[in-house]
C-alpha positions as CSV (number, residue, x, y, z in Angstrom):
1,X,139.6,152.5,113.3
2,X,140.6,149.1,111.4
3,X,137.6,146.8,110.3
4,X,138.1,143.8,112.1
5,X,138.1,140.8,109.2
6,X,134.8,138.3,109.0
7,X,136.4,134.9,109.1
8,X,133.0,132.8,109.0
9,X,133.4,131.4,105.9
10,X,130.0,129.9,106.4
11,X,127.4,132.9,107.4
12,X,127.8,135.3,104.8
13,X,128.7,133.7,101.0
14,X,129.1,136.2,98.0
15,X,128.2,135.7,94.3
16,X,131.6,136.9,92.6
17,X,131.8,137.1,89.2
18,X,135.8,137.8,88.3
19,X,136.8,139.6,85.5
20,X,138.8,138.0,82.4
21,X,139.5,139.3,79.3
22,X,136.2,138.6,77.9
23,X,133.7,139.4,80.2
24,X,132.9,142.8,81.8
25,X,134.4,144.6,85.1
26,X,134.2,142.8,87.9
27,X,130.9,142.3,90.0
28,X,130.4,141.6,93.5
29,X,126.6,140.6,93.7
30,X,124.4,140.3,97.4
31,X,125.3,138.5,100.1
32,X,123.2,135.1,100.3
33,X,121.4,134.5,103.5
34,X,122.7,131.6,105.5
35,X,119.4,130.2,106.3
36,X,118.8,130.5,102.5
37,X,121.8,128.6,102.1
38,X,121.0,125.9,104.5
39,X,117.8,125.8,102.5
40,X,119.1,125.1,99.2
41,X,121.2,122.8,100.7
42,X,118.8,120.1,102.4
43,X,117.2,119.1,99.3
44,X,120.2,117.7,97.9
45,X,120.8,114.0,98.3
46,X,122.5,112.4,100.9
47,X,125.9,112.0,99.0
48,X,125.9,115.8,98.3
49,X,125.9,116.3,101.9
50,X,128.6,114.3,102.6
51,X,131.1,116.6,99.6
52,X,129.8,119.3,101.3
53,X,131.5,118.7,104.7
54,X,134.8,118.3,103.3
55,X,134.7,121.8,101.9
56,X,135.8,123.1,105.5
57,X,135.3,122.5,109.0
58,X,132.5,125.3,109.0
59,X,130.6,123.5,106.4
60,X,131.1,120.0,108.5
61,X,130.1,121.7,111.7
62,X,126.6,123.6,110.2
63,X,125.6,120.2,108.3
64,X,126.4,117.7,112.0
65,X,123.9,120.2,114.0
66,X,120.6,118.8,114.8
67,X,118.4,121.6,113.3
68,X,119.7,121.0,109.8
69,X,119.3,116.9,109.9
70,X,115.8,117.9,110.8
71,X,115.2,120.4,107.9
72,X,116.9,117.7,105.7
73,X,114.5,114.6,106.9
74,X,111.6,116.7,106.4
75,X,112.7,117.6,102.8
76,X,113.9,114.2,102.5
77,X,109.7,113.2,103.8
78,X,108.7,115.2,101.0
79,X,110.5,113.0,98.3
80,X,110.8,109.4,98.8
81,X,112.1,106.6,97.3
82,X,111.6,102.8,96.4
83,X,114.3,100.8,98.4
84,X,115.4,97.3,97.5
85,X,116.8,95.8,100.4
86,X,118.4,92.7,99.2
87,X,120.6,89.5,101.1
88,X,123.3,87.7,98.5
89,X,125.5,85.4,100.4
90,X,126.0,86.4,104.0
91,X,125.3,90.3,103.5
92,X,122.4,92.1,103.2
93,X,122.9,95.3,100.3
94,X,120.4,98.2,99.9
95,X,119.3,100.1,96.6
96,X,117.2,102.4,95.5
97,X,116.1,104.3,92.4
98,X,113.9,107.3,91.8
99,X,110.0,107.6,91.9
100,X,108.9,106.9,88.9
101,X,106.5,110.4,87.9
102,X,105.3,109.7,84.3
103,X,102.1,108.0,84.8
104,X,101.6,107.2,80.4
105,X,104.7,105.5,79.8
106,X,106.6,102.4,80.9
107,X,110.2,103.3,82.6
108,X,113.6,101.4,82.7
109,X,115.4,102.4,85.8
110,X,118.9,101.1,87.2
111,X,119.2,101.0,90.9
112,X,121.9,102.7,92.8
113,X,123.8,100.8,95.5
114,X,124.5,102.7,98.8
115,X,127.6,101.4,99.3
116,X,126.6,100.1,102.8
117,X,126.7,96.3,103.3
118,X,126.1,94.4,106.6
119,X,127.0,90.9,107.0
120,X,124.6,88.4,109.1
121,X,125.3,85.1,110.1
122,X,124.3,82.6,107.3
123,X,122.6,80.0,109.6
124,X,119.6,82.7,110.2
125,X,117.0,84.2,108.1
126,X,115.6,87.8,108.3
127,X,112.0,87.3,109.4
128,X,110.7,90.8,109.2
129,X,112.2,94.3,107.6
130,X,110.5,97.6,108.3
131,X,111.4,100.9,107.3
132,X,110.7,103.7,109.4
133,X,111.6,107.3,108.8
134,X,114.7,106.1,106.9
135,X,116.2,103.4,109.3
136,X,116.0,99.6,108.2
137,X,114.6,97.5,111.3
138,X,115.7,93.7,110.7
139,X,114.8,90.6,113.2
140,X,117.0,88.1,112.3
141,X,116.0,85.0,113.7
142,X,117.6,81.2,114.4
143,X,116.9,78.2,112.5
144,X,113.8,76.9,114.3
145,X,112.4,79.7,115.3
146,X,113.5,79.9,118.9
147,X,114.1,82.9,121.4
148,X,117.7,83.1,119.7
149,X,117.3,86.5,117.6
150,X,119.1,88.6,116.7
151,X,117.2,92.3,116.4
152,X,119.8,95.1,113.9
153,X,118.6,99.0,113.6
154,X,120.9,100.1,110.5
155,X,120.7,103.3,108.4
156,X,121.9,103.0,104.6
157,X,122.7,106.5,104.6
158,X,125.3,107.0,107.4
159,X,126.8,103.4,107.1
160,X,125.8,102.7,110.5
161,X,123.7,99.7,112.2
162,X,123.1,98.6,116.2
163,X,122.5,95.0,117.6
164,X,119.6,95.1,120.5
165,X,119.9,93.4,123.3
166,X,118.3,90.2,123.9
167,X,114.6,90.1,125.0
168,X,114.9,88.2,128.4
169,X,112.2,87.0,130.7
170,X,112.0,85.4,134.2
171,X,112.1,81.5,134.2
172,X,112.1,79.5,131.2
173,X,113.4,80.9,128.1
174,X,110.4,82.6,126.1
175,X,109.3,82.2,122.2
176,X,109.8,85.3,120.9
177,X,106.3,85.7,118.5
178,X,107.2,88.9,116.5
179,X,108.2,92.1,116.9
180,X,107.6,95.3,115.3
181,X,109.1,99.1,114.5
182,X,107.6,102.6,114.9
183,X,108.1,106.0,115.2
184,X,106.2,109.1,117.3
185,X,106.6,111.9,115.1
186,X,105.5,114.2,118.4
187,X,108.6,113.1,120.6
188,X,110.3,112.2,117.9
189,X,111.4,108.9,119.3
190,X,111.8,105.2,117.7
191,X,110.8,102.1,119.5
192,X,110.9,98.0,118.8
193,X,107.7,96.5,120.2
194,X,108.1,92.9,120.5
195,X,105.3,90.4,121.5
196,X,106.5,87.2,123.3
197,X,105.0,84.0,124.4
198,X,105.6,82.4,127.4
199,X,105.1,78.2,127.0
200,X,101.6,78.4,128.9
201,X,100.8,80.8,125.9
202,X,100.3,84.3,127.8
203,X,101.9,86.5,125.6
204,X,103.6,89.8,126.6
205,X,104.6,93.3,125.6
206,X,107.9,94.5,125.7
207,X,109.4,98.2,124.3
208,X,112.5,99.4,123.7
209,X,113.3,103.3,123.1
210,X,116.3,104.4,120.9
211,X,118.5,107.3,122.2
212,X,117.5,106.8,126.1
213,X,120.6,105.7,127.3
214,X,121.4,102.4,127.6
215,X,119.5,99.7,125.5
216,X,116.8,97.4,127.5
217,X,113.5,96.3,127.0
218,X,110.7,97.3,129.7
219,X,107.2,95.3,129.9
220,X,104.0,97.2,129.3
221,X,100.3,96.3,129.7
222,X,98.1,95.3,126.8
223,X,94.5,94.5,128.2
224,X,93.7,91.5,125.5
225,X,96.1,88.9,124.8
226,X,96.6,88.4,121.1
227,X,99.2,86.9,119.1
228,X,100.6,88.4,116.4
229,X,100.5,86.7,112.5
230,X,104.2,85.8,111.7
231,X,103.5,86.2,107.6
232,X,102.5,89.9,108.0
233,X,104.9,93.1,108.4
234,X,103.6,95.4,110.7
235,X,103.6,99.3,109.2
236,X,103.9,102.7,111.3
237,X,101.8,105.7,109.9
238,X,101.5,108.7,111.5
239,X,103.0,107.6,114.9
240,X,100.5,104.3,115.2
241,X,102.0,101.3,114.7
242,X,99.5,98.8,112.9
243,X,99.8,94.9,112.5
244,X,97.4,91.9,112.1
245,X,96.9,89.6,115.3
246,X,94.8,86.6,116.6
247,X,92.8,87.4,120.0
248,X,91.6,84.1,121.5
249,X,88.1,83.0,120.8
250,X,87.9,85.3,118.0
251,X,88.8,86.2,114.7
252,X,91.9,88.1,113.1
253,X,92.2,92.1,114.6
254,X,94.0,94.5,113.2
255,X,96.1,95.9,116.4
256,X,97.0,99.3,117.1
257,X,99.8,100.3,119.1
258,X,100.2,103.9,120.0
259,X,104.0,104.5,119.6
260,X,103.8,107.7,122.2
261,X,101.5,107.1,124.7
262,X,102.4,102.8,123.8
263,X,98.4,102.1,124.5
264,X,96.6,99.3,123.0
265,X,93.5,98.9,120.8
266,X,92.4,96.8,118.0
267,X,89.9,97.1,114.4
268,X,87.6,94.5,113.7
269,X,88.1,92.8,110.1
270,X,86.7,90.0,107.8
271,X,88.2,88.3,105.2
272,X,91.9,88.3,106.8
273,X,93.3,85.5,105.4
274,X,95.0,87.3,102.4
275,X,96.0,90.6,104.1
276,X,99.0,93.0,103.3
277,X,99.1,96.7,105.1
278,X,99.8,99.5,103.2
279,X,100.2,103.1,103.9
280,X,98.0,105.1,101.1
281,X,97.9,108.6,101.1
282,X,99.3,108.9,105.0
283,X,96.2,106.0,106.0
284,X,96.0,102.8,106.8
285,X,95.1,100.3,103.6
286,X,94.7,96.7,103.9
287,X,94.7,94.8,100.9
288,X,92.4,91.4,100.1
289,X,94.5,89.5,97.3
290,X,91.9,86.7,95.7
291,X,93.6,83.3,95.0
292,X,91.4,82.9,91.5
293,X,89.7,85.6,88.9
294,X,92.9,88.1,89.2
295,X,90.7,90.3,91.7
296,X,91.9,92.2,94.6
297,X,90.3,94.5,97.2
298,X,91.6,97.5,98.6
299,X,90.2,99.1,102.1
300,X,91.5,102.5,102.9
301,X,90.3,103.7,107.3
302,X,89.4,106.9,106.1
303,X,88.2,108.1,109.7
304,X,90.3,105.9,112.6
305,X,87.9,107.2,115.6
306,X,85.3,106.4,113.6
307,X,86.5,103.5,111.9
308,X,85.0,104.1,108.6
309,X,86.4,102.7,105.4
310,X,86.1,103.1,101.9
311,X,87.1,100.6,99.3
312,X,88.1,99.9,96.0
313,X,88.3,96.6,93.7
314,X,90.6,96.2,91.0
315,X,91.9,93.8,89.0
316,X,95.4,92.1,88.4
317,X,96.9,89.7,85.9
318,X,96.9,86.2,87.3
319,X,100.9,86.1,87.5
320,X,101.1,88.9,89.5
321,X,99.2,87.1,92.4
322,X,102.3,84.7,93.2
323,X,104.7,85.2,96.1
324,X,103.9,89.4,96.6
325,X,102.4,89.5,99.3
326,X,105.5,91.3,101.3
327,X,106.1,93.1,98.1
328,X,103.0,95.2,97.6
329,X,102.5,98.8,98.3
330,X,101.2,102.1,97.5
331,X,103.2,105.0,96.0
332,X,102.8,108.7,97.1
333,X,100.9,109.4,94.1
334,X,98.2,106.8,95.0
335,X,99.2,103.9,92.8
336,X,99.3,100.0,94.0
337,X,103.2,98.9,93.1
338,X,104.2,95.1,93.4
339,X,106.9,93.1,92.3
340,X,105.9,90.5,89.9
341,X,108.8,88.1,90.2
342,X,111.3,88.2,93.9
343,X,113.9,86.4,92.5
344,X,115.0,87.6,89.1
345,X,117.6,90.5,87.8
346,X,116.3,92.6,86.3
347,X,113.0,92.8,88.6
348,X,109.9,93.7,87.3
349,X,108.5,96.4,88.8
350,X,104.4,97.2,88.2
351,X,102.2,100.2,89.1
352,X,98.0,100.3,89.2
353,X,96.5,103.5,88.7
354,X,92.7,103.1,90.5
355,X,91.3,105.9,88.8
356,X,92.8,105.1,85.3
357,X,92.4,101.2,86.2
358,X,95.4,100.8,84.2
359,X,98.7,99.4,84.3
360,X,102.3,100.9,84.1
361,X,105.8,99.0,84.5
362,X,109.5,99.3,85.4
363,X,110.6,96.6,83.3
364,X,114.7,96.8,83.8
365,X,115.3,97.8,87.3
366,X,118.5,96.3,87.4
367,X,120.3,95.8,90.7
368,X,123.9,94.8,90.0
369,X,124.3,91.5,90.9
370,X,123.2,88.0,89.3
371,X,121.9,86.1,92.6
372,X,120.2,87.1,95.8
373,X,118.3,85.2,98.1
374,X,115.8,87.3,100.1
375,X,114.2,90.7,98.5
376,X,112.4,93.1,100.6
377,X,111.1,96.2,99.0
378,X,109.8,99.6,100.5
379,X,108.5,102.5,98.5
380,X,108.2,105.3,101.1
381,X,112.2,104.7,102.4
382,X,113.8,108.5,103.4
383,X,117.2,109.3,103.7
384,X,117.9,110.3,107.4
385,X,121.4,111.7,108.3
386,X,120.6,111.3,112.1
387,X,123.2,109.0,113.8
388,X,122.1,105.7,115.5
């Protein structure tokens, strides 16, 4: 009986040595799991990927299914990367660079451009950019700050970017106060919260889930009415989205806003005039920045049900206080990062060990072009291969 021949290019791959004239007789070695193989393959970069599906269509077909963009996110989790997401002219460019590991020595990095630019309409500005799970939320808003916005979903990685639909209320048109991006890792679902104002100021909730269908925003219940600070990002950590908000006849709350079961509930703070939100170490940080002495606080919720903090004061060169507070972060390793300066090529890059208390820079992180206008900058941006 004839062998039938194994035409799946893709499930079985053999180490083959061939023989020439100065190497020994030829070897066939072991056959290489696939799963092995789909292994090895997710923690390569995103432009790997993308040569690998033009090898064949059995290599295109096993990278597109669902189980291998999952094994390559949560390689991708494991790994990430400062992004630069940066508007010059009409379009908005994204780069990024490597972590930085070496905590002795300063670094020079250059900044590779993904290749992916959207254009914008010059007459608005980006008031808030978010990045969740590898997707770049951006609420571009009119001159004047009306209900005219414009709300884009893109992801650097696959080229690709969605326009919202228009949050829409009965009556009178309504002022949009802010809105915000998360993620719940359980259902694995993203959704836009947006807060809006009515002109009696009631303000309202409004959600909208990616990959339901057809795009629309849906009301939900929030039993306090609070409004939302419009210098502050909001940040998602662990599938609870977290921002900083006014309830009347009291002071400044931290709100959080359960992406899954979209419930509301809020922290009591002080002090939250000078606030930036941080994820350190997978938990929420909120950092106090002191106008004079160089001095700034850092409060990590070490137990959320609890609400228990611990804190940490350290201290900063007085240049470093001007214009970061959407620039400030935390790296993987524990270290506060900031840009120094928003508007200059190359930027400055800095990095505060808390144990150490001392001070580390990317001094030449050039990004490629001589004048941009608005910077935002992420440390914790994934690449994500999932389409939009």
């Amino acid at each position: 009986m004839k062998r039938k021949k194994n035409n799946n290019s893709v499930g079985r791959r053999k180490i083959v040595r061939r023989k020439t004239q100065s190497s020994a007789p030829a070897y066939v070695g072991e056959t290489i799991p696939i799963d092995l193989i789909i292994e090895i393959v997710s923690r390569l970069p995103a432009k790997s990927i993308a040569v690998f599906r033009c090898v064949s269509k059995q290599w295109a077909s096993l990278l597109q299914r669902p189980y291998f963009r999952e094994l390559f996110l949560t390689s991708s989790l494991s790994r990430p990367c400062p992004l630069f997401t940066l508007r010059i002219g009409n379009k908005w460019h994204f780069f990024s660079f490597p972590q930085p590991r070496d905590l002795g020595e300063n670094l020079s990095v250059v900044a590779t451009d993904y290749q992916y630019h959207m254009s914008y309409c010059e007459d608005r500005y980006i008031d808030i950019c978010q990045s969740v799970n590898g997707f770049i939320y951006l609420n571009n808003i009119g001159r004047g700050r009306i209900v005219d916005t414009v709300n884009v979903i893109c992801n650097p990685c696959t080229g690709q970017h969605i326009t919202l639909p228009k949050v829409r209320g009965k009556g009178k048109k309504k002022y949009v106060l802010r809105s915000f991006f998360g993620y719940d890792p359980i259902g694995k679902q993203f959704k836009v919260l947006c807060i809006t104002m009515s002109y009696n100021r009631h303000s309202k909730p409004q959600v909208l889930t990616l990959g339901s269908g057809k795009l629309s925003w849906r009301k939900i219940e929030c039993s306090f009415t609070h409004y939302p600070k419009g210098d502050i990002n909001g940040i998602c950590i662990n599938g609870v989205l977290y921002y900083i908000a006014y309830i009347e006849n009291s002071y400044n709350k931290i709100i959080c806003f359960d992406v899954r079961s979209e419930k509301f509930s809020f922290i009591e703070i002080q002090n939250a005039e000078l606030l930036t939100l941080i994820n350190y170490k997978g938990k929420l940080g909120v950092v106090l920045r002191f106008e004079y002495g160089g001095l700034a606080e850092l409060w990590v919720l070490d137990d959320a049900k609890k609400v228990k903090w611990s804190n940490h004061i350290f201290v900063l060169a007085n240049p470093v206080l001007e214009g970061i507070t959407t620039s400030i972060w935390a790296t993987d390793m524990g270290e506060i990062a900031w840009v120094s300066s928003r508007w200059t090529n190359p930027l400055c890059i800095s990095y505060y060990n808390l144990e150490r208390q001392s001070v580390r820079t990317v001094d030449k992180l050039w990004i490629g072009r001589d004048h941009q206008e608005s910077v935002f900058s992420f440390t914790d941006h994934v690449e994500n291969l999932m389409f939009l």
